[in-house]
N, C-alpha and C positions, 0 to 999 in steps of 0.2 A: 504494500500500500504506500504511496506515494501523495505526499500534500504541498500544493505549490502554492505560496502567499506571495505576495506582490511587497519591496520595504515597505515600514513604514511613510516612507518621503510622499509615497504613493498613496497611501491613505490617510488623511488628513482629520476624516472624521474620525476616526480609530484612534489620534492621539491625547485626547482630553479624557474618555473612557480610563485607558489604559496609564494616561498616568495618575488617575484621580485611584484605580487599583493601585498603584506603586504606593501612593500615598498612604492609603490606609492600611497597607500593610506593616510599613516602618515609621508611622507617625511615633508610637508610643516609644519607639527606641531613638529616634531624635530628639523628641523632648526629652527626653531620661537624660541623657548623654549633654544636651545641652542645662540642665539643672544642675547634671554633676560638675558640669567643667564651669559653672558659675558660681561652685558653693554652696547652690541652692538659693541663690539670690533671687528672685521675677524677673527682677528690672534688669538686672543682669544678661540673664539668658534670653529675655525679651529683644535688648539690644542685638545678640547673639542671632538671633531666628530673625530678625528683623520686622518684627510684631510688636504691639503695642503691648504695654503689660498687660491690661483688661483682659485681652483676647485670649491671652497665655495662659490666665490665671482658669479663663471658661473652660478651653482644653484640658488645663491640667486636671481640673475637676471633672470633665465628659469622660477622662481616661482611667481614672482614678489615681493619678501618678501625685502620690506624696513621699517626703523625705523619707528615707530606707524602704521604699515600696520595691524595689531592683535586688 
């Protein structure tokens, strides 16, 4: 069996799907990693992510990612 896909370059609409899956696969391991190399600071690792703290603070709480949660 044999499957022939066309790159990505080529599918366009295919790329918002697929990376919004990338996303939610590694989101909680970004933030994690970005908390730890902050200290656990928000503002910190907000600057880091390039997010506002508010937003950061939402996620952390959607993921359930608090200090020693890793």
């Amino acid at each position: 069996m044999s499957l022939s896909l066309p790159p990505l370059r080529d599918r366009p609409e295919d790329f918002i799907p697929l990376a919004a899956y990338f996303l939610e696969q590694y989101s909680t391991r970004i933030l994690e990693t970005a908390m730890r190399r902050s200290n656990w600071s928000q503002t910190k690792a907000a600057g880091l992510l390039g997010l506002q703290r508010t937003y950061l603070a939402r996620l952390l709480q959607q993921k359930g990612i608090q200090q020693g949660s890793d």
